[in-house]
GUNULO-198305 format. One record per atom (N, C-alpha, C, O): residue in three letters; x, y, z. Coordinates in steps of 0.1 Angstrom, whole numbers, plus 2048, in hexadecimal, padded with zeros to 3 digits. Each point is the difference from the previous one (the first is absolute). Layout:
ALAXYZ
...
This chain:
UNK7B9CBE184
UNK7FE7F17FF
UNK7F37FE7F8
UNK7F67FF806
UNK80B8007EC
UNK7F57FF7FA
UNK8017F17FF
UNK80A7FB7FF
UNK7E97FE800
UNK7EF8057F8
UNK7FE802810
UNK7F7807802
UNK8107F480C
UNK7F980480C
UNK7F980C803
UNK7F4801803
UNK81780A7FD
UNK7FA80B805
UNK7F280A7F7
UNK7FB80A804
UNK8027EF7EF
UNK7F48047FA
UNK7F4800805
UNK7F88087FB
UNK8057F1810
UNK7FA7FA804
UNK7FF80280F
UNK8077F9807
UNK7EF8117FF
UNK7FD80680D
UNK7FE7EF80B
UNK7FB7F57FC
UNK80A80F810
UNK7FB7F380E
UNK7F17FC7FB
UNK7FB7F57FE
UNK7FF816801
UNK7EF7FA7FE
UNK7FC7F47F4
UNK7F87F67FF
UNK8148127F9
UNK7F97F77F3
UNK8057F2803
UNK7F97F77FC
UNK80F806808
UNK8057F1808
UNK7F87F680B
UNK8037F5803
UNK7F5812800
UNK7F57FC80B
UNK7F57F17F9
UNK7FA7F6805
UNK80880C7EF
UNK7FA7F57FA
UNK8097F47FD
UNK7FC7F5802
UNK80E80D7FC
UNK80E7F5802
UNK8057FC80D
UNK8037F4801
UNK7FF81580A
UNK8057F780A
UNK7F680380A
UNK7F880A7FE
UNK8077ED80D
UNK7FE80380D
UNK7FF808808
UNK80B8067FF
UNK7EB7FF80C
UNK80280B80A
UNK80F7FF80A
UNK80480A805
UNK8047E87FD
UNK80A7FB805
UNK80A8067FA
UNK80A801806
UNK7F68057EC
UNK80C8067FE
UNK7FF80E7FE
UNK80A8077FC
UNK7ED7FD807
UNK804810800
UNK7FF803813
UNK7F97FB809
UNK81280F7F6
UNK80680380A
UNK7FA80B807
UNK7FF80B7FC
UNK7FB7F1814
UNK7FC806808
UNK802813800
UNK809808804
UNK7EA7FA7F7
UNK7FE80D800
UNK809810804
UNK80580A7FA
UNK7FA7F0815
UNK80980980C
UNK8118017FA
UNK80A803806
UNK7F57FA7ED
UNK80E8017F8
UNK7FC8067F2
UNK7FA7FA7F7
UNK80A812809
UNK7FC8057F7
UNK80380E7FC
UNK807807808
UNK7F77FE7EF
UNK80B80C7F8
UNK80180980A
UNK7F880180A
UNK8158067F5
UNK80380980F
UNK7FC80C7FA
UNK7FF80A807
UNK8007F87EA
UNK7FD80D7FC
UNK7F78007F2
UNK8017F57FA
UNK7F9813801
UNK7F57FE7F9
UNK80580D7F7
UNK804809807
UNK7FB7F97ED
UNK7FE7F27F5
UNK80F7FA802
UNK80B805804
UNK7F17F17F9
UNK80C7F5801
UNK8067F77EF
UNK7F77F97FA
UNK810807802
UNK8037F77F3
UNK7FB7F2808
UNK8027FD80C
UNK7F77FA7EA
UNK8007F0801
UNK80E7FF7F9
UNK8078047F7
UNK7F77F3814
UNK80D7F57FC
UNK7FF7F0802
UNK7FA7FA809
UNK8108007EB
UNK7FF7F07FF
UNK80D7F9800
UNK80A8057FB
UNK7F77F5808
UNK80D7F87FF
UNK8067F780B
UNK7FD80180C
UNK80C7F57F0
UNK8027F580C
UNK80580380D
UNK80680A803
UNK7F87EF803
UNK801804816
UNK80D7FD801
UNK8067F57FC
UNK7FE813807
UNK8117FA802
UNK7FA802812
UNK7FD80B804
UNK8027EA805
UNK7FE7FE80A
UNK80980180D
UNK80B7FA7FF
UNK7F280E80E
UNK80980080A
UNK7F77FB80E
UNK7F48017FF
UNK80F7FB809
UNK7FD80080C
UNK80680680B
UNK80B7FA802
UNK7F4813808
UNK809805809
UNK7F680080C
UNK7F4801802
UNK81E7FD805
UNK7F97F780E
UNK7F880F808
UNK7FF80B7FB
UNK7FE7F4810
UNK7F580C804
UNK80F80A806
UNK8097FC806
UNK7F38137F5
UNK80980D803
UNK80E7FD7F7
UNK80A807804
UNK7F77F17F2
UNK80E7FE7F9
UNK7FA8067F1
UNK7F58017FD
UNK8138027FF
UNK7FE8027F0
UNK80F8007F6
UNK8048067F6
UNK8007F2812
UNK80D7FF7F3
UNK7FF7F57F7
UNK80B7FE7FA
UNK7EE7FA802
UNK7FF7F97FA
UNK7F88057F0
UNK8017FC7F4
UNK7F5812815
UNK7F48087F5
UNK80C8077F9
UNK8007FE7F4
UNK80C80B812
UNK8038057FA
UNK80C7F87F9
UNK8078087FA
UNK7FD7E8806
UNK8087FC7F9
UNK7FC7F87F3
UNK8077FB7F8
UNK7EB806809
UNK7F97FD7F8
UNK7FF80B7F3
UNK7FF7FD7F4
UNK80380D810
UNK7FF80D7F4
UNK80E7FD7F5
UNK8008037F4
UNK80A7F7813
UNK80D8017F7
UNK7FF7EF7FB
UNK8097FC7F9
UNK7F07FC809
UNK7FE7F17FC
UNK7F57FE7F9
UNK7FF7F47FB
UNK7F3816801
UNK7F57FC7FE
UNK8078087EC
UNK8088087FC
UNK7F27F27FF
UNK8028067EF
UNK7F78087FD
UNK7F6802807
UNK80B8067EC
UNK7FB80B7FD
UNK7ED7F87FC
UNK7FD7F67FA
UNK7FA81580B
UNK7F67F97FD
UNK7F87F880D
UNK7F37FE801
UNK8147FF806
UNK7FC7F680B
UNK7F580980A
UNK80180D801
UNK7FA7EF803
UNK7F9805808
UNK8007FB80F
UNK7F77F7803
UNK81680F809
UNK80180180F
UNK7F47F8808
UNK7F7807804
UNK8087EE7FE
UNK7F47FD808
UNK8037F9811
UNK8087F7803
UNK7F1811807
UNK80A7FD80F
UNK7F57FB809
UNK7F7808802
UNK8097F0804
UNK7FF7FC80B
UNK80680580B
UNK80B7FD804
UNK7EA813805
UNK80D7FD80C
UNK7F180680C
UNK7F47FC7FF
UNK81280E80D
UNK7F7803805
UNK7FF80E7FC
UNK8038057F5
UNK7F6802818
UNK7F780F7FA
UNK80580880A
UNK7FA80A802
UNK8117F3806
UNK80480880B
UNK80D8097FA
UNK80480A806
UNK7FF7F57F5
UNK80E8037F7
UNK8028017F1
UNK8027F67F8
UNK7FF81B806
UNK8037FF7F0
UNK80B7F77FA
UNK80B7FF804
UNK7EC7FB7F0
UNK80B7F77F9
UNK80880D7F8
UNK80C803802
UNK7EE8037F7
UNK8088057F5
UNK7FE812806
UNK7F7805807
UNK8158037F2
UNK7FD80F7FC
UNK8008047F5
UNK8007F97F6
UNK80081480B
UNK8048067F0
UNK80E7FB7F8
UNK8017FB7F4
UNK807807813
UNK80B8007FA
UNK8027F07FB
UNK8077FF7F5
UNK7F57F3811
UNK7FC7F47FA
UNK7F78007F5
UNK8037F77F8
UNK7F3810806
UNK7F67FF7F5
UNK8088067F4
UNK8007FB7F5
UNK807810810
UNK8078077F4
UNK80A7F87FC
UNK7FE7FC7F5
UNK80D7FE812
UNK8067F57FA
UNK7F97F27F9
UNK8057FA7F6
UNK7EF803810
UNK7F87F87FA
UNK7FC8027F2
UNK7FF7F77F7
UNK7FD816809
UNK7FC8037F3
UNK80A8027F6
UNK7FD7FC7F5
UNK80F80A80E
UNK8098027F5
UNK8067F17F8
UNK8057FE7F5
UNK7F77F8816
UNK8047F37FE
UNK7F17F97F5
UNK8007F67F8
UNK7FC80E80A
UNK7F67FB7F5
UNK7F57F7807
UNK7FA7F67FB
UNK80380E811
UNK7F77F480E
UNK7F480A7F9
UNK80080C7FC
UNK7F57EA803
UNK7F68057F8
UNK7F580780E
UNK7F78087FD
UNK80C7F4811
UNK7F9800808
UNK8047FC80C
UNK80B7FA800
UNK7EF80780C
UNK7FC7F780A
UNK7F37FF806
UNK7F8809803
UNK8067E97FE
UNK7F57FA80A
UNK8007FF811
UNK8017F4804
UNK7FF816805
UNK8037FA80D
UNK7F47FE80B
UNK7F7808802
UNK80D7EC804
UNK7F97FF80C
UNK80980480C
UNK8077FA807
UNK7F48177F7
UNK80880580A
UNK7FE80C7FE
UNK7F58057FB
UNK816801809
UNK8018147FC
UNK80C8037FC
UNK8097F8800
UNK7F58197FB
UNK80C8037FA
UNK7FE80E809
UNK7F7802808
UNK8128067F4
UNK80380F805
UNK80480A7F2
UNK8007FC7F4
UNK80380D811
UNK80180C7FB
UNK7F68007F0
UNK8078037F5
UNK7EC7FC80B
UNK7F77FE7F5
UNK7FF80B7FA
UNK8007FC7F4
UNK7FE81480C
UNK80580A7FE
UNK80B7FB7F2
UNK7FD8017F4
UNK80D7FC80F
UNK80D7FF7F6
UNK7FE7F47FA
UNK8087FD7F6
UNK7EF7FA80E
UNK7FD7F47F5
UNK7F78027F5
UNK8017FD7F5
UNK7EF80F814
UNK7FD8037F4
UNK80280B7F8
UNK7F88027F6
UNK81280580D
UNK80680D7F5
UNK8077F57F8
UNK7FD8017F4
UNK80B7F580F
UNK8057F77F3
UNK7F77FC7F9
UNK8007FF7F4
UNK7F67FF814
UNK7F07F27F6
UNK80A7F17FF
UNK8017FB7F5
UNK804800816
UNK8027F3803
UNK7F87F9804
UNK7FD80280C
UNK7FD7F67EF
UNK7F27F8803
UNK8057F580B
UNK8097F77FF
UNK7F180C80B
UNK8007F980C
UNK7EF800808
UNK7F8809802
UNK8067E7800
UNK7F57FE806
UNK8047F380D
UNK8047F57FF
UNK7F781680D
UNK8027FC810
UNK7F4804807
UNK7F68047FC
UNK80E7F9810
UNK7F2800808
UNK805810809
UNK7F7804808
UNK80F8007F8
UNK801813802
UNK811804800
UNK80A7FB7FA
UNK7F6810812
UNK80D8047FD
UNK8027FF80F
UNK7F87FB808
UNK81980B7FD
UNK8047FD80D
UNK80C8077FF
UNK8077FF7F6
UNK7FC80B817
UNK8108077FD
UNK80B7F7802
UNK80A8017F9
UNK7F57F880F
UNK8087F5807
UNK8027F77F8
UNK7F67F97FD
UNK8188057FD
UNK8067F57F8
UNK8047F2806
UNK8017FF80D
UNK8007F67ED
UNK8057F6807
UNK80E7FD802
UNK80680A7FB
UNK8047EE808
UNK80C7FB805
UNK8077F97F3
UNK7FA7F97F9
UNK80F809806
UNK8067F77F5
UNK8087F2808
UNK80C803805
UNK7EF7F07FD
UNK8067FB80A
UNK7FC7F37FF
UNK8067F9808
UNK7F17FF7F0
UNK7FE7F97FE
UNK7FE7F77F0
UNK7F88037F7
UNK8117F1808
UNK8017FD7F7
UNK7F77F27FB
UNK8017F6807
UNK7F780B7EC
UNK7FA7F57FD
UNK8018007F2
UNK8068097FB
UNK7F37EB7F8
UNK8047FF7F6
UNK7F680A7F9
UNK7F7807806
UNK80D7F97EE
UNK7F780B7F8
UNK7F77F67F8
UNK8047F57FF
UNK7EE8107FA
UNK7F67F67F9
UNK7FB7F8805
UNK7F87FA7F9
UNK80A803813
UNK7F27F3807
UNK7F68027FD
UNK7FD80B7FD
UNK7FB7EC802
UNK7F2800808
UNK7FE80B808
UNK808803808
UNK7E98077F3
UNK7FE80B80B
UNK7F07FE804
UNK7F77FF7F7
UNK808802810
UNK7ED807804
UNK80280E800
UNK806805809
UNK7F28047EB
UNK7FE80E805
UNK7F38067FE
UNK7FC8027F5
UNK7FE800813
UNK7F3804800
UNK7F67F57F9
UNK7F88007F7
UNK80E7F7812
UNK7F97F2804
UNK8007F97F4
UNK7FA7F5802
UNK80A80D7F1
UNK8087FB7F5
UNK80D7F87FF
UNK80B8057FF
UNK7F27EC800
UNK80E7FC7FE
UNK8048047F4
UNK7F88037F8
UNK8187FD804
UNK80380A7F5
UNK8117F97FF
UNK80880080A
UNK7F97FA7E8
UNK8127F7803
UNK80080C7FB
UNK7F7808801
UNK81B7F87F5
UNK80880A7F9
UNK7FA7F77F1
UNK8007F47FE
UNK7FC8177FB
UNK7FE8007F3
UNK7F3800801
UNK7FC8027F4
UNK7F97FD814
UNK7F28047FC
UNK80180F7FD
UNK806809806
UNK7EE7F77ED
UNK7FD8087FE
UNK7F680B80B
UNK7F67FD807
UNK8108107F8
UNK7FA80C809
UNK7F980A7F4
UNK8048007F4
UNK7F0807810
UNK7F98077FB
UNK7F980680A
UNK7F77FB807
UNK8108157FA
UNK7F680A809
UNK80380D7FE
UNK8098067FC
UNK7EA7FC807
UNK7F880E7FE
UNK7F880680C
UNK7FF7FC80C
UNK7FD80F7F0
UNK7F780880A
UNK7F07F6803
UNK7F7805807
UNK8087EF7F2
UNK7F57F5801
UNK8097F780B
UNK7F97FA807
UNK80E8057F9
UNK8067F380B
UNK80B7FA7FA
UNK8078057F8
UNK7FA7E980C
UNK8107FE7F8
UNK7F87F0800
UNK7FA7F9808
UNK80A8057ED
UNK8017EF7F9
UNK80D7FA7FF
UNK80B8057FD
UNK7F37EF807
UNK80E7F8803
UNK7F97F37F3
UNK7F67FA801
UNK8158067F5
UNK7FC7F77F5
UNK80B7F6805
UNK80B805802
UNK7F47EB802
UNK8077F8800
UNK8087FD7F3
UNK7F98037F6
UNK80F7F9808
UNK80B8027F7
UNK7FE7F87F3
UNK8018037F5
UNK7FC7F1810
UNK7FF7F47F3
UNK7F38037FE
UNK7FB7F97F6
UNK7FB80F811
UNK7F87FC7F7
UNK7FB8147FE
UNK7F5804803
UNK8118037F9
UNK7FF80F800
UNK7FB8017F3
UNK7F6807800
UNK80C7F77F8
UNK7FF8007F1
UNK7F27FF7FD
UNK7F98087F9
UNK8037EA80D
UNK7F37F57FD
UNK7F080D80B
UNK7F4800801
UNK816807805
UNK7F880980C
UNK7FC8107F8
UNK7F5807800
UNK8177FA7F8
UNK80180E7F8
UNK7F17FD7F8
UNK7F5804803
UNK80F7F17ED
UNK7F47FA7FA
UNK7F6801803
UNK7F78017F8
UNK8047FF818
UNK7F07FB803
UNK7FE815803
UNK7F88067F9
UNK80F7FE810
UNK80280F7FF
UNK7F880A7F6
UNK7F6808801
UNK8157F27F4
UNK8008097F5
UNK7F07FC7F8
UNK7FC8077F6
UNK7FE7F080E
UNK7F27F97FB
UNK7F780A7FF
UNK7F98057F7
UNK80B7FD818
UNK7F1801806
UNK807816801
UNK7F8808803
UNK8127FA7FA
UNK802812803
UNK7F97FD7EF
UNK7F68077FD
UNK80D7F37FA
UNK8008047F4
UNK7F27FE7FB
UNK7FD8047F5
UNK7F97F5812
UNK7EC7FD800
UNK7FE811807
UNK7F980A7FC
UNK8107F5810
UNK7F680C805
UNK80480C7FC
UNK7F8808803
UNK8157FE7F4
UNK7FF8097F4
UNK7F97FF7F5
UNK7FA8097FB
UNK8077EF800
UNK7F58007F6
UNK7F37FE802
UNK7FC7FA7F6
UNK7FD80880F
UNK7F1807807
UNK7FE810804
UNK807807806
UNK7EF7FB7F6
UNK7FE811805
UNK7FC7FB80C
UNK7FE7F4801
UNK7FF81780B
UNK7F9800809
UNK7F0802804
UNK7FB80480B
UNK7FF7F87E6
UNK7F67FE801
UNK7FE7F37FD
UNK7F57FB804
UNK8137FF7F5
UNK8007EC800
UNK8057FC807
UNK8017F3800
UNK80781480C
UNK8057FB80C
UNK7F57FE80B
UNK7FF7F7808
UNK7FC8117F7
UNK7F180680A
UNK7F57F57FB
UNK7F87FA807
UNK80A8047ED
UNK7F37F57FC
UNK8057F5807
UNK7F87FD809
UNK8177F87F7
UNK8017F8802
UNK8017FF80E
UNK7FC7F5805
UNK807814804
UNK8017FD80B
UNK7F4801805
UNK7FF7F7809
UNK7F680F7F6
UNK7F48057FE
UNK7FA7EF802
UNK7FE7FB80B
UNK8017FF7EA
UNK7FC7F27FC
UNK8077F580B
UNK7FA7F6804
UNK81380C800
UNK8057F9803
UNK7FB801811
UNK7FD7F6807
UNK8048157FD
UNK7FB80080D
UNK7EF7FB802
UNK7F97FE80A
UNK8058017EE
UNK7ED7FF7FE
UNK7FE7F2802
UNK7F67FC807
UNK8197F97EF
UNK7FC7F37FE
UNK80580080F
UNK7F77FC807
UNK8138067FE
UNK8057FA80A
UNK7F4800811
UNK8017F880A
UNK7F58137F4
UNK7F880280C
UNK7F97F67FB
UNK8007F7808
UNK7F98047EB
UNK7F47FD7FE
UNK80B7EE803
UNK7FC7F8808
UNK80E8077F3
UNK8027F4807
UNK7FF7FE80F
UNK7F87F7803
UNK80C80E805
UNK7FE80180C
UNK7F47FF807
UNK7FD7FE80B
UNK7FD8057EA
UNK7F0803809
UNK7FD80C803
UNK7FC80080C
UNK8038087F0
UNK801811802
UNK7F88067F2
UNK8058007F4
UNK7ED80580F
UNK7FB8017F1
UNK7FF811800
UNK7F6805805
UNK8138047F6
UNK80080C801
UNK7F78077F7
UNK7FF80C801
């Protein structure tokens, strides 16, 4: 999903809000990890169910990136879902929750970022729509916001305005490459200096 995925969670920190990047305790299950970008194809499952996560793998389009709302008592996904996931072109998953058998997700290198793992699968038994509205790692997040995550954390770009978010991004990654880290050191240098001496702080 380019021009998104050029562009690490950090370098976004000047475009959006601390409200949209997603609660820490969710985060790569295995290291190194590929970044990945691309739109939330959104699920919600109700607590110990997960048929909706995995009906989501054969409805979400190539590219999409799996994003779930559920709990942490019960793996949503295994290997053998990531592997179908992946052959389908699912760029990823985001869960607020767990998966199992991580072992065979990361001999694939399926980029999946959750809050741990769990042997115990959930029930296939409950039915709800696919794409709502989700909260996941305290992130509201429709279907079609942009996702961007890495071994730095995960950015949730709201959709209409994703573009206008990338722009301010690409600003400020593209100032702070073009500086050595010795004009990096000067400015921050300066900048910490003005900011005490405004304060009142004469160092």
């Amino acid at each position: 999903m380019q021009p998104f995925i050029s562009l690490s969670p950090c370098d976004y920190a000047d475009a959006i809000g601390r409200e949209q990047f997603v609660d820490y305790a969710i985060k790569a299950l295995y290291k190194p990890i590929a970044r990945i970008a691309g739109p939330a194809f959104t699920v919600r499952c109700d607590p110990g169910d997960h048929l909706m996560f995995h009906a989501a793998i054969y409805q979400a389009n190539p590219g999409d990136i799996i994003v779930a709302q559920a709990d942490d008592a019960y793996a949503l996904a295994g290997g053998n879902v990531c592997a179908i996931a992946k052959a389908r072109g699912i760029a990823g998953f985001v869960i607020d929750g767990t998966i199992r058998d991580l072992a065979e997700v990361r001999e694939m290198q399926f980029p999946v970022f959750a809050r741990g793992v769990i042997p115990k699968p959930g029930k296939k038994a409950k039915l709800s729509e696919l794409n709502p509205p989700i909260v996941c790692g305290g992130v509201s997040i429709n279907s079609g916001d942009i996702i961007i995550a890495d071994e730095e954390g995960i950015a949730v770009l709201e959709q209409g305005q994703a573009n206008e978010f990338f722009k301010i991004a690409k600003a400020r990654a593209d100032k702070d490459a073009s500086m050595t880290i010795e004009q990096w050191g000067k400015q921050h240098e300066d900048t910490v200096r003005e900011k005490l001496r405004i304060l009142g702080n004469k160092p």
